[in-house]
PDB file with one MODEL, atoms N, CA, C and O in Angstrom:
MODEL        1
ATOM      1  N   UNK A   1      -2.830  20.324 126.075  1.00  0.00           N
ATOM      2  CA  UNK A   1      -2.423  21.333 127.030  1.00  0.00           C
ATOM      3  C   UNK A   1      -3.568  21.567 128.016  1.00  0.00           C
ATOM      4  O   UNK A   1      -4.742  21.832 127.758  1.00  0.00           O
ATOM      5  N   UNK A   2      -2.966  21.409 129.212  1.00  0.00           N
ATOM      6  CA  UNK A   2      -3.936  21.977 130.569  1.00  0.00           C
ATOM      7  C   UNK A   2      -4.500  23.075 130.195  1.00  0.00           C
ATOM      8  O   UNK A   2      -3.826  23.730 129.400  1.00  0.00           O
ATOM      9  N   UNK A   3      -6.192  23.805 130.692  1.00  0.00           N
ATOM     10  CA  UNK A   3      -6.695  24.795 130.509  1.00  0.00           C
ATOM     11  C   UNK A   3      -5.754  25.407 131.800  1.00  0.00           C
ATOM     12  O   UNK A   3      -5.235  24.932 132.810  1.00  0.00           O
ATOM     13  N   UNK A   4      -5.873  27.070 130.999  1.00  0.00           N
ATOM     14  CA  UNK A   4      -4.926  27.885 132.835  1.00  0.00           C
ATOM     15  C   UNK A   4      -6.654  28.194 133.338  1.00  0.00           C
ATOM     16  O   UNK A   4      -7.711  28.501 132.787  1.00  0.00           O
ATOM     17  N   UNK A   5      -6.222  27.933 134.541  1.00  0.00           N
ATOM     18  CA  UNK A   5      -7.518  28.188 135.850  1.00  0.00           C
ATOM     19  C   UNK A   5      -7.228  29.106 136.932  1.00  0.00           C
ATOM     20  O   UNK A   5      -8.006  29.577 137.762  1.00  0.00           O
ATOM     21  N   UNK A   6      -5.770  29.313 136.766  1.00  0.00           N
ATOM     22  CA  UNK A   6      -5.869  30.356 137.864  1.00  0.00           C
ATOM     23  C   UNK A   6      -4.888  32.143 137.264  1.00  0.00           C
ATOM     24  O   UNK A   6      -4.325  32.071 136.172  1.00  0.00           O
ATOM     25  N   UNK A   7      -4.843  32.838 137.654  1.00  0.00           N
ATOM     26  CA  UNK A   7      -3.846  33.681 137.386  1.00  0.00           C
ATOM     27  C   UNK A   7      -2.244  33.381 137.843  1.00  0.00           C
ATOM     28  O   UNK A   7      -1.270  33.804 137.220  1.00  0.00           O
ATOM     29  N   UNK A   8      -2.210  32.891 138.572  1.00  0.00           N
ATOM     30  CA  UNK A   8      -0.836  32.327 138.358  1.00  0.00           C
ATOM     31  C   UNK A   8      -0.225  31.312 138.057  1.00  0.00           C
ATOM     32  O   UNK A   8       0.848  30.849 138.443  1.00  0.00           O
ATOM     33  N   UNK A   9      -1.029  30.956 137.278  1.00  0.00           N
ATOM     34  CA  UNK A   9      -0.644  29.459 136.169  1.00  0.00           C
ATOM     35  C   UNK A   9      -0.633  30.776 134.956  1.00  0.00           C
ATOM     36  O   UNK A   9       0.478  30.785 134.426  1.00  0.00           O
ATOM     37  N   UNK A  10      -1.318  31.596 134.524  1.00  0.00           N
ATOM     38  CA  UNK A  10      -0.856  32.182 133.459  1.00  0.00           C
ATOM     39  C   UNK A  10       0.057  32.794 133.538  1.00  0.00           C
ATOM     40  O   UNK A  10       0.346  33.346 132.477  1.00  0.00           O
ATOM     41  N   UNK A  11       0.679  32.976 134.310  1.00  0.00           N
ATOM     42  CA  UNK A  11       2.103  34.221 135.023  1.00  0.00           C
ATOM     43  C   UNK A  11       2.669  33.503 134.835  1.00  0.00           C
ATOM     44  O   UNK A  11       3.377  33.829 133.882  1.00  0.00           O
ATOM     45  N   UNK A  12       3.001  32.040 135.333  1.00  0.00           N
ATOM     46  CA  UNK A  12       3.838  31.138 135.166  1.00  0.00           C
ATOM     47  C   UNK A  12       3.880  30.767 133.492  1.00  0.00           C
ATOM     48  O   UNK A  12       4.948  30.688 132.885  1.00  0.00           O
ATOM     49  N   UNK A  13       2.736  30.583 132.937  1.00  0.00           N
ATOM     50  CA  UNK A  13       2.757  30.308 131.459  1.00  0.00           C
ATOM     51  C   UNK A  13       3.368  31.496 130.780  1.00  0.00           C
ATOM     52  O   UNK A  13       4.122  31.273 129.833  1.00  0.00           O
ATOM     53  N   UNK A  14       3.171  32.538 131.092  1.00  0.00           N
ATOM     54  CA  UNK A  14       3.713  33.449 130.140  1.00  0.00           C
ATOM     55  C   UNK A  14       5.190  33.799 130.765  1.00  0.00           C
ATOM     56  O   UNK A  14       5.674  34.673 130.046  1.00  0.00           O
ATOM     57  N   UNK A  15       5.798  33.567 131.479  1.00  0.00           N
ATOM     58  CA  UNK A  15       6.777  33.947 131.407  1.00  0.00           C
ATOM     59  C   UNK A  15       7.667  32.663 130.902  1.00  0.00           C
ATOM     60  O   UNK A  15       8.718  32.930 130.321  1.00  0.00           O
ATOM     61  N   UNK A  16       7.305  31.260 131.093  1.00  0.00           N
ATOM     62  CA  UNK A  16       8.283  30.760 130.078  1.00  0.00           C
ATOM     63  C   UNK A  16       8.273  30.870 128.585  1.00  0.00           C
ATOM     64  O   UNK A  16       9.037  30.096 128.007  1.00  0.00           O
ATOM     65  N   UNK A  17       7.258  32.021 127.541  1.00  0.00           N
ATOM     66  CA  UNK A  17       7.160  32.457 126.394  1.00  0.00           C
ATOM     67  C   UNK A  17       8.527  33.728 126.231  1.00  0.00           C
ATOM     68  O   UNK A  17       9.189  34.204 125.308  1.00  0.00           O
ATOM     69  N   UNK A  18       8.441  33.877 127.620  1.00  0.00           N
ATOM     70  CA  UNK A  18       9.539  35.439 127.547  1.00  0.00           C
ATOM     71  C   UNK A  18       8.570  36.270 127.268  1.00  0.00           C
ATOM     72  O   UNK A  18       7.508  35.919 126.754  1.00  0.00           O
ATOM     73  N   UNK A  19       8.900  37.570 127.623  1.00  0.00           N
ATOM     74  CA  UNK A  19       8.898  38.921 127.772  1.00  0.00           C
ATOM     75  C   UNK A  19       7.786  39.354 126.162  1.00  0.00           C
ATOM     76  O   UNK A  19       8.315  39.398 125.052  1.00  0.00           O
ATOM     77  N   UNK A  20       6.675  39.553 126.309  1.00  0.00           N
ATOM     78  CA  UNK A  20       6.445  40.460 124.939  1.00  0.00           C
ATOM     79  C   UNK A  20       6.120  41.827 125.100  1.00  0.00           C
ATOM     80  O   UNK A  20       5.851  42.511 126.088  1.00  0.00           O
ATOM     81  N   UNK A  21       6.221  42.091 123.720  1.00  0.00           N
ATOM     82  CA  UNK A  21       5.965  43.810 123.585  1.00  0.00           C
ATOM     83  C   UNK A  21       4.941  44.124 123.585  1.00  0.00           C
ATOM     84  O   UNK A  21       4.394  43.480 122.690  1.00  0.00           O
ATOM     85  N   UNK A  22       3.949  45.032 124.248  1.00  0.00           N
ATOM     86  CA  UNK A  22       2.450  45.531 124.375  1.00  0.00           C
ATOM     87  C   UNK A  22       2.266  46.863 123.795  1.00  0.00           C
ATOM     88  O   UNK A  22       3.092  47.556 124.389  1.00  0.00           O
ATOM     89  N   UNK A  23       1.922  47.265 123.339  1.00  0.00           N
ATOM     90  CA  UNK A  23       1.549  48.338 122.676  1.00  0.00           C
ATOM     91  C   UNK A  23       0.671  49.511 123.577  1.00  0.00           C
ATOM     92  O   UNK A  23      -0.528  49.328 123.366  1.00  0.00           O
ATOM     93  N   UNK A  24       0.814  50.213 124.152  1.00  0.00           N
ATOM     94  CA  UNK A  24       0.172  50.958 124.953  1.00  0.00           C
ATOM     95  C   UNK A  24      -0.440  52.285 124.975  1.00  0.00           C
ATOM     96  O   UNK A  24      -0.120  53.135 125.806  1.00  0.00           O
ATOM     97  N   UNK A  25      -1.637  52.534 123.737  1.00  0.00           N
ATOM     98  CA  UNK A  25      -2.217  53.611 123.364  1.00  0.00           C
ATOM     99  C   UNK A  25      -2.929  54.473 124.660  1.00  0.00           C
ATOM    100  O   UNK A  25      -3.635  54.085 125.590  1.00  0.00           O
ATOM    101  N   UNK A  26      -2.367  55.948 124.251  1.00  0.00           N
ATOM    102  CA  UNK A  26      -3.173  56.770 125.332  1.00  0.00           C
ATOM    103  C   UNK A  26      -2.163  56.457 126.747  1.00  0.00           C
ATOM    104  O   UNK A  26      -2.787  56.868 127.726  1.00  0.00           O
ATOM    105  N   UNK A  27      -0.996  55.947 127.109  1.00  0.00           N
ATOM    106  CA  UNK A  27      -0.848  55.121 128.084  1.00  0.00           C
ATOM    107  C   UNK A  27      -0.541  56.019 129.609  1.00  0.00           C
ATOM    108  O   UNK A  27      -0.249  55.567 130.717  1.00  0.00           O
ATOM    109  N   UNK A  28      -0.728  57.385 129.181  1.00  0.00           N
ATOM    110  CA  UNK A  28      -1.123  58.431 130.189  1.00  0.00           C
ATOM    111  C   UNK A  28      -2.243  58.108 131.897  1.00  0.00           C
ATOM    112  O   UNK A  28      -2.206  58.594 133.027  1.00  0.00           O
ATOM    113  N   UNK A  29      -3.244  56.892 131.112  1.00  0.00           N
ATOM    114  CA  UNK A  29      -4.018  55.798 131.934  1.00  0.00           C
ATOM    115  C   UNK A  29      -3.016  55.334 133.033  1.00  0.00           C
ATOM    116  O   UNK A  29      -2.046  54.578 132.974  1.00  0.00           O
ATOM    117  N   UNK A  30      -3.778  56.296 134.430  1.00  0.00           N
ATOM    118  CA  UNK A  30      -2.996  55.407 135.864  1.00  0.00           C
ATOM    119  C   UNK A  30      -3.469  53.502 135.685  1.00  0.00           C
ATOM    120  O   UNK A  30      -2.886  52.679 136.391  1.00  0.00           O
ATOM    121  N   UNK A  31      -4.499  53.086 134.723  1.00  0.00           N
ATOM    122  CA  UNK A  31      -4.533  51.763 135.770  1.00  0.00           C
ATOM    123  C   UNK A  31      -3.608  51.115 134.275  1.00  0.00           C
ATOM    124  O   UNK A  31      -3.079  50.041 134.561  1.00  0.00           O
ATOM    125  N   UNK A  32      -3.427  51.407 133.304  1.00  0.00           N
ATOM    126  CA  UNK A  32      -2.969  50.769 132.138  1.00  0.00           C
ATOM    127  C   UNK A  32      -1.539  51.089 132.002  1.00  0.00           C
ATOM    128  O   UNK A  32      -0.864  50.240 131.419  1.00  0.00           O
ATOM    129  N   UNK A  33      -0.779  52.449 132.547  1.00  0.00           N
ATOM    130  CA  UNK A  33       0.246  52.462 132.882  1.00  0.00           C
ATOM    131  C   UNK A  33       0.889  51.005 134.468  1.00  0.00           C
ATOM    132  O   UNK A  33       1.580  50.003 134.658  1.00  0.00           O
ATOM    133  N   UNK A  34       0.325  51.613 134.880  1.00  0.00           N
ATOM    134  CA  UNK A  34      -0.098  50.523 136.557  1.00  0.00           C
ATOM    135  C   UNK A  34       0.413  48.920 136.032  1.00  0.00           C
ATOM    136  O   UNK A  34       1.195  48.198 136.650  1.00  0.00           O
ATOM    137  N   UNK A  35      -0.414  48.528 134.432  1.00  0.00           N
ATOM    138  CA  UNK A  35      -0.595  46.924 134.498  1.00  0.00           C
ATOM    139  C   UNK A  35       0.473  46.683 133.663  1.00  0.00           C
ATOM    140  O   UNK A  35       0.789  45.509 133.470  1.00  0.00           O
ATOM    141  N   UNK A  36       1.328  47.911 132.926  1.00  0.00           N
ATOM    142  CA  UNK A  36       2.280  47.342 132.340  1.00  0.00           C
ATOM    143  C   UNK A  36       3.662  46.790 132.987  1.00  0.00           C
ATOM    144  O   UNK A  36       4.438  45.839 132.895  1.00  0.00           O
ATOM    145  N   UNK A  37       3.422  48.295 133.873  1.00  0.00           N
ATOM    146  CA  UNK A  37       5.047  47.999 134.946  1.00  0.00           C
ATOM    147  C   UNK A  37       4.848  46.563 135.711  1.00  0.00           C
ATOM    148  O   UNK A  37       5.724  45.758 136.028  1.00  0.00           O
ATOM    149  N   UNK A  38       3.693  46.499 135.874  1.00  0.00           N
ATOM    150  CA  UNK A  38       3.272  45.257 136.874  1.00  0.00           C
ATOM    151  C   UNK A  38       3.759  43.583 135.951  1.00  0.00           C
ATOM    152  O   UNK A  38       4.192  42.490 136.317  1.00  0.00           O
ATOM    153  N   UNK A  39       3.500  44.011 135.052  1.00  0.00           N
ATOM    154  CA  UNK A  39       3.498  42.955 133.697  1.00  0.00           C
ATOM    155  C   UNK A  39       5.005  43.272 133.228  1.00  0.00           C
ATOM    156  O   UNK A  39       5.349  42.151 132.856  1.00  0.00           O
ATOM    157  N   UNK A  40       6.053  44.065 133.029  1.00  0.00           N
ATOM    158  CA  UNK A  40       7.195  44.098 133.088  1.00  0.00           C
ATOM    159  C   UNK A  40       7.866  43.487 134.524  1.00  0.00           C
ATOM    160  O   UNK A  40       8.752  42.634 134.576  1.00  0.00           O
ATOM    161  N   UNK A  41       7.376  43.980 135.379  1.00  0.00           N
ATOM    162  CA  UNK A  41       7.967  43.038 137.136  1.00  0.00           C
ATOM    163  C   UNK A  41       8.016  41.699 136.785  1.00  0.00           C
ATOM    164  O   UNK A  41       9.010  41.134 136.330  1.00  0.00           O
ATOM    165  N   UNK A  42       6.990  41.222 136.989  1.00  0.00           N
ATOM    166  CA  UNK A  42       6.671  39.715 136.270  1.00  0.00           C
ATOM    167  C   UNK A  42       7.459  39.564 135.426  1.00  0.00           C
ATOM    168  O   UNK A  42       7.494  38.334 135.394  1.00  0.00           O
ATOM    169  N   UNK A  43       8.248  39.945 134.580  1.00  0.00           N
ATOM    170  CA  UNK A  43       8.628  39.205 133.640  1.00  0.00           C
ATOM    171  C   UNK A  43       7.691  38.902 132.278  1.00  0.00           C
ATOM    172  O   UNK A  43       8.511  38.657 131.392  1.00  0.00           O
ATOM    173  N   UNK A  44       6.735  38.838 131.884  1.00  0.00           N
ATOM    174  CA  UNK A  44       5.749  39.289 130.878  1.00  0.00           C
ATOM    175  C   UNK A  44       5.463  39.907 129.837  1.00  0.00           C
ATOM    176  O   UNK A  44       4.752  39.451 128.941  1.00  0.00           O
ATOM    177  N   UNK A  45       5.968  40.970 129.845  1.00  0.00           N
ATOM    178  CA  UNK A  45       5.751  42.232 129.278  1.00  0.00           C
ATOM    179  C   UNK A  45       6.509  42.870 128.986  1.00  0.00           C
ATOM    180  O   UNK A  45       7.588  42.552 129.486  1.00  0.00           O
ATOM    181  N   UNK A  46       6.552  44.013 128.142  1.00  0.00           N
ATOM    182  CA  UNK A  46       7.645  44.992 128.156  1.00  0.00           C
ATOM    183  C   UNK A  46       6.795  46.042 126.970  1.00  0.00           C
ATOM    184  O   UNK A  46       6.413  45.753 125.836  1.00  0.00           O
ATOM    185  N   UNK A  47       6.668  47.514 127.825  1.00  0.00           N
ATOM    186  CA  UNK A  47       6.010  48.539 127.641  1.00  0.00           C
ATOM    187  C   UNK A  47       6.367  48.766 126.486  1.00  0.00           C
ATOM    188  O   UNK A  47       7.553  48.673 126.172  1.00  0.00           O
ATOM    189  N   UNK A  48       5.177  49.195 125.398  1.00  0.00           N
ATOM    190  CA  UNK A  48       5.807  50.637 123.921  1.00  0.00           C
ATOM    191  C   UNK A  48       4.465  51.464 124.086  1.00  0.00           C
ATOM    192  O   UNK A  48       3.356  51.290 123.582  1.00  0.00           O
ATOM    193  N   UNK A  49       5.025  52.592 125.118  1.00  0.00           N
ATOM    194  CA  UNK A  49       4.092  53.187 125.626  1.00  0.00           C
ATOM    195  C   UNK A  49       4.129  54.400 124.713  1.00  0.00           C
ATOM    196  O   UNK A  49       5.135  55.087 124.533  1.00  0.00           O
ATOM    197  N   UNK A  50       2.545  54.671 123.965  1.00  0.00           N
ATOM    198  CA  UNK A  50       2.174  55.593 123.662  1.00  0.00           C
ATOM    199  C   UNK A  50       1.187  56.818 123.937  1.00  0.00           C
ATOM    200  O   UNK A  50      -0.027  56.738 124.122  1.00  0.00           O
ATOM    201  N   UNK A  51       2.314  58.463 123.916  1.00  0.00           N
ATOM    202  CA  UNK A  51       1.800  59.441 124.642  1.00  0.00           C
ATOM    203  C   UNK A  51       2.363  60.596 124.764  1.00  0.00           C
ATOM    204  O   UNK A  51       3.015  60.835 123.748  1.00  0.00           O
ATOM    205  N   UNK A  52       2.412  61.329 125.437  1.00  0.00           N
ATOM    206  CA  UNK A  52       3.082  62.699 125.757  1.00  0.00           C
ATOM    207  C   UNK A  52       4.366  62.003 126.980  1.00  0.00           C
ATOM    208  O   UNK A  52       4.269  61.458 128.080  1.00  0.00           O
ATOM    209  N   UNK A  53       5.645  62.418 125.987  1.00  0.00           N
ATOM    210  CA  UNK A  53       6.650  61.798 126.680  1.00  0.00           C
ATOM    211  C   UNK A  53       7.153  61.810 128.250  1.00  0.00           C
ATOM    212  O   UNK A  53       7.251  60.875 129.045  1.00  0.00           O
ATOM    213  N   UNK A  54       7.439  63.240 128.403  1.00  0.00           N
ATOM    214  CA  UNK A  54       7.384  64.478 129.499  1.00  0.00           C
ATOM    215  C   UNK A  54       6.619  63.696 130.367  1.00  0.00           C
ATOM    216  O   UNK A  54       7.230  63.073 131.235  1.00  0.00           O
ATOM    217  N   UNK A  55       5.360  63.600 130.304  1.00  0.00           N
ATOM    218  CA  UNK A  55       4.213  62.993 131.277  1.00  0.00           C
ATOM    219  C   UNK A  55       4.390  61.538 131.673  1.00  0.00           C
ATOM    220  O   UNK A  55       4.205  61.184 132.838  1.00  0.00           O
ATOM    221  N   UNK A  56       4.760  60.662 130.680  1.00  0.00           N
ATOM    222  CA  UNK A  56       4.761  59.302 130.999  1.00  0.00           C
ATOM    223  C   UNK A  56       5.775  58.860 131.764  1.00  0.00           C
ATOM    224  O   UNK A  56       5.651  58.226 132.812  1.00  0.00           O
ATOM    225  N   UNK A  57       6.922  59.239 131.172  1.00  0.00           N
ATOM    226  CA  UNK A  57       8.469  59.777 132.205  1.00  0.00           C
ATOM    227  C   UNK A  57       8.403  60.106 133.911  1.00  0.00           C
ATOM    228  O   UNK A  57       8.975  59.529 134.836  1.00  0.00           O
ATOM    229  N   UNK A  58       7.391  61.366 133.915  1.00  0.00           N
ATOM    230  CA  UNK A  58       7.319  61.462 135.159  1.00  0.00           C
ATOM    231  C   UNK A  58       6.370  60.431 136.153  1.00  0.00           C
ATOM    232  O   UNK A  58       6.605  60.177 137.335  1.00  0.00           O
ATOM    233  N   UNK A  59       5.132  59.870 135.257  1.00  0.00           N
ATOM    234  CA  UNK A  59       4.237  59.034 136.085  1.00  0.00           C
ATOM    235  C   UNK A  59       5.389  57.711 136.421  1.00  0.00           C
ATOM    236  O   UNK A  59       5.470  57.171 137.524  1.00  0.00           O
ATOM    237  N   UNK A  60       6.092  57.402 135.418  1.00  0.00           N
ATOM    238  CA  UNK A  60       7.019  56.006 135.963  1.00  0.00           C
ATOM    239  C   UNK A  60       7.301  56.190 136.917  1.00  0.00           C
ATOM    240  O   UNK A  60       6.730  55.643 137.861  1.00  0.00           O
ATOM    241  N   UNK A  61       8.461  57.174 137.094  1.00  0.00           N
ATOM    242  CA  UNK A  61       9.320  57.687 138.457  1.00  0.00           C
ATOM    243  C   UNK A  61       8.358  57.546 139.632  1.00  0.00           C
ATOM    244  O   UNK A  61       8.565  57.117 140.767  1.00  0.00           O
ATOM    245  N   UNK A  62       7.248  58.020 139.059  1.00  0.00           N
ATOM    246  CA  UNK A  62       5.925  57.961 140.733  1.00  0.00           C
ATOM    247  C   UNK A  62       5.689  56.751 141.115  1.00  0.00           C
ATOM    248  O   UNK A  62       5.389  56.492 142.280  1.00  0.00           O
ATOM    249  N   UNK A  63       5.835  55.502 139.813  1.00  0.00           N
ATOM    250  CA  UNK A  63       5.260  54.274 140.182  1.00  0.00           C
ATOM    251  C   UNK A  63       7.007  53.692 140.426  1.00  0.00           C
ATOM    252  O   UNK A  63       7.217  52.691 139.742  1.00  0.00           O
ATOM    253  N   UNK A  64       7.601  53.911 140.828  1.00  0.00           N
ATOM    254  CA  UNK A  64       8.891  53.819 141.020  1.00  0.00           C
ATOM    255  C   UNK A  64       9.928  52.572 140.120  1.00  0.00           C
ATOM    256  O   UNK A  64      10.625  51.628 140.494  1.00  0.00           O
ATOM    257  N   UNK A  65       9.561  53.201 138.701  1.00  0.00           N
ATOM    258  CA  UNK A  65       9.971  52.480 137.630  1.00  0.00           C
ATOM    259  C   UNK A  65      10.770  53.385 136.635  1.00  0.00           C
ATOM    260  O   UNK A  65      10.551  54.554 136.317  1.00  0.00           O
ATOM    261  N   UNK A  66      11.627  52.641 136.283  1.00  0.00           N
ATOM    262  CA  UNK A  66      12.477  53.244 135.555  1.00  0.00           C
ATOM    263  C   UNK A  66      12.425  53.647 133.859  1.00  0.00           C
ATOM    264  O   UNK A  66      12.491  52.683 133.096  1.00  0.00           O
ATOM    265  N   UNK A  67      12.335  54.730 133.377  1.00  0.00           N
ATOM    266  CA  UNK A  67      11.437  54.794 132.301  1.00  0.00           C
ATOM    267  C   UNK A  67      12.265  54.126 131.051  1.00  0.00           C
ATOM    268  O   UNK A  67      11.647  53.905 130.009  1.00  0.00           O
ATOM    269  N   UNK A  68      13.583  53.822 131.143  1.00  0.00           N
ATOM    270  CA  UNK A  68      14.545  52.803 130.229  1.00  0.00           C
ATOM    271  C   UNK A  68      13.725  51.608 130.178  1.00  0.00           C
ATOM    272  O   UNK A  68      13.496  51.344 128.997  1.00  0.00           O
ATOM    273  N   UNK A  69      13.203  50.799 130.946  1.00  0.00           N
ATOM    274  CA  UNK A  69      12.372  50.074 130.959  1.00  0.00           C
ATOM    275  C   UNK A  69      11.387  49.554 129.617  1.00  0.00           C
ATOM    276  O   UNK A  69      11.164  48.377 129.332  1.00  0.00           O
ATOM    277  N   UNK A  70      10.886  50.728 128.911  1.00  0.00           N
ATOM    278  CA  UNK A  70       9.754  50.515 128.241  1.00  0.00           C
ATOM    279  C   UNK A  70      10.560  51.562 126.997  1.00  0.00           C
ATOM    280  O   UNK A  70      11.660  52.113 127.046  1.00  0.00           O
ATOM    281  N   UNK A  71       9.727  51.558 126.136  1.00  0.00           N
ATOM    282  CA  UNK A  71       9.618  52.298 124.428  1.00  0.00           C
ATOM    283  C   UNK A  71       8.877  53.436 124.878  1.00  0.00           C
ATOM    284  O   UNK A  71       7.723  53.264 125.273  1.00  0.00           O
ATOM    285  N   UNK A  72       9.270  54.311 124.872  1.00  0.00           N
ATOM    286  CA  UNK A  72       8.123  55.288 124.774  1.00  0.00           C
ATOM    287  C   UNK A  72       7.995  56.518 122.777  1.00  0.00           C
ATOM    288  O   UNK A  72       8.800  56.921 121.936  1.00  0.00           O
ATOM    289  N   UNK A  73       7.045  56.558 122.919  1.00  0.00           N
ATOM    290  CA  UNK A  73       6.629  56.950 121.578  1.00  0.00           C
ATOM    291  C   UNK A  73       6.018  58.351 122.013  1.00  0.00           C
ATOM    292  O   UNK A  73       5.073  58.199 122.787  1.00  0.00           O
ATOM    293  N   UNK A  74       6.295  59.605 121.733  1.00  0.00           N
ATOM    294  CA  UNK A  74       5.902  60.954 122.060  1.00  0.00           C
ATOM    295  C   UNK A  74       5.063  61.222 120.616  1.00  0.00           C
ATOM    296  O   UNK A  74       5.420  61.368 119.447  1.00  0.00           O
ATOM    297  N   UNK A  75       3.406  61.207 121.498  1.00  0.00           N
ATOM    298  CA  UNK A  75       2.322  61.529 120.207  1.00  0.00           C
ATOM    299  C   UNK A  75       1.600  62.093 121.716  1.00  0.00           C
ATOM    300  O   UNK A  75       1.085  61.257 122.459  1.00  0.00           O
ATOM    301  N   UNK A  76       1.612  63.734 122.141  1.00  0.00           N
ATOM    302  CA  UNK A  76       0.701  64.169 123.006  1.00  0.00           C
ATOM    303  C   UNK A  76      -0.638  64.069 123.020  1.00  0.00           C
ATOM    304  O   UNK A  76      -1.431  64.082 123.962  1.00  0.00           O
ATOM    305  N   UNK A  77      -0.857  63.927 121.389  1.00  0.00           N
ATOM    306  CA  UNK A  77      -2.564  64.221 121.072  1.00  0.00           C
ATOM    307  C   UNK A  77      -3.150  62.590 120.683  1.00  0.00           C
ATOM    308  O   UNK A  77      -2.869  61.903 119.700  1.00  0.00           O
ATOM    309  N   UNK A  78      -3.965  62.309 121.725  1.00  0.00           N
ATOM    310  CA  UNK A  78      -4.047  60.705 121.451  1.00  0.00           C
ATOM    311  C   UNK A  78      -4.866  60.722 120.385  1.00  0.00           C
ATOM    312  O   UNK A  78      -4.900  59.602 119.875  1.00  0.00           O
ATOM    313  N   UNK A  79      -5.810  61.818 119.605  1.00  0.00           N
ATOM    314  CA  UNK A  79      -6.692  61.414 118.456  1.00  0.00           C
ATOM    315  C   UNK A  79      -5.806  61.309 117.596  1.00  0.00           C
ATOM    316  O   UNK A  79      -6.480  60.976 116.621  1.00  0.00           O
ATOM    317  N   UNK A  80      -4.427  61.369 117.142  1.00  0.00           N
ATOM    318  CA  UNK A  80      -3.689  61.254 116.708  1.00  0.00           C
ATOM    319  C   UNK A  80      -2.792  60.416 116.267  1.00  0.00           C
ATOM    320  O   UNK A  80      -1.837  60.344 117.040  1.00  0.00           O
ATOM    321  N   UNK A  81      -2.657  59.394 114.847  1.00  0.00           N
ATOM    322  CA  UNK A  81      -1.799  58.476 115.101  1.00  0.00           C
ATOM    323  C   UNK A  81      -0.533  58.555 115.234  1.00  0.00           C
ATOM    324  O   UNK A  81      -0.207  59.720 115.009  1.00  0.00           O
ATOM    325  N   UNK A  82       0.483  57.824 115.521  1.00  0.00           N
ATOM    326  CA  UNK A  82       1.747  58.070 116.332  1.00  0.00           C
ATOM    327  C   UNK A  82       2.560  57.646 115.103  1.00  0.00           C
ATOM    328  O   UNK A  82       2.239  56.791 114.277  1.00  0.00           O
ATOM    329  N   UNK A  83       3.741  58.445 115.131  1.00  0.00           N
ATOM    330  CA  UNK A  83       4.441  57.978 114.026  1.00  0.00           C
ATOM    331  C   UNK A  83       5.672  57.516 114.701  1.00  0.00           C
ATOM    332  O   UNK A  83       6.536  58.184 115.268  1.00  0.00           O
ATOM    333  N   UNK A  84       5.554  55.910 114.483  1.00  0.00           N
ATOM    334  CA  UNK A  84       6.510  55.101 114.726  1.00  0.00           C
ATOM    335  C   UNK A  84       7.439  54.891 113.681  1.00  0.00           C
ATOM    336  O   UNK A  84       7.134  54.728 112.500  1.00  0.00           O
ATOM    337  N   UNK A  85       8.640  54.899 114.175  1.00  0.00           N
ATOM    338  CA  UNK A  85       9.644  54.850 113.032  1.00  0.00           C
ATOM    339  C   UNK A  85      10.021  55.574 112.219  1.00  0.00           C
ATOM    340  O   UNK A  85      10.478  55.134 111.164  1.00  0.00           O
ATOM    341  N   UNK A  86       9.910  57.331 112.563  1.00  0.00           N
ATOM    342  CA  UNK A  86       9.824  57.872 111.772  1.00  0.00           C
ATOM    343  C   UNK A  86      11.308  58.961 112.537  1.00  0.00           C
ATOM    344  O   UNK A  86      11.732  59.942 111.927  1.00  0.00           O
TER     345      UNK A  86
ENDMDL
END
């Protein structure tokens, strides 16, 4: 296999893997919220954003994304682990 050398040889590489799930602690973060939607556009990615629900909800709408889009997991207090599946 070719080394990837550029960023869009890996864009291209990862999207013929399909779509994975990222895990997104704290994801209240403008630039880590920012790289998921960006990484969902692409085709790449697909958000399980963890955080204060209310908040993450509204930052999507700002980045003009739809919050169906992604998982979101409501744990406000990030020292806190999140109880998934519960």
């Amino acid at each position: 296999m070719e080394p990837i050398r550029t960023l869009d040889e890996l864009v291209v590489r990862a999207r013929a893997l399909g779509p994975r799930v990222v895990a997104v602690p704290a994801a209240e973060s403008e630039t880590a919220l920012a790289a998921v939607v960006e990484a969902r556009r692409r085709g790449i990615a697909r958000g399980l954003l963890l955080g204060d629900r209310e908040g993450l909800v509204d930052r999507l709408w700002k980045l003009e994304e739809d919050p169906s889009h992604h998982e979101i997991v409501h744990e406000p207090d990030d020292r806190r682990p999140p109880a998934i599946g519960e």
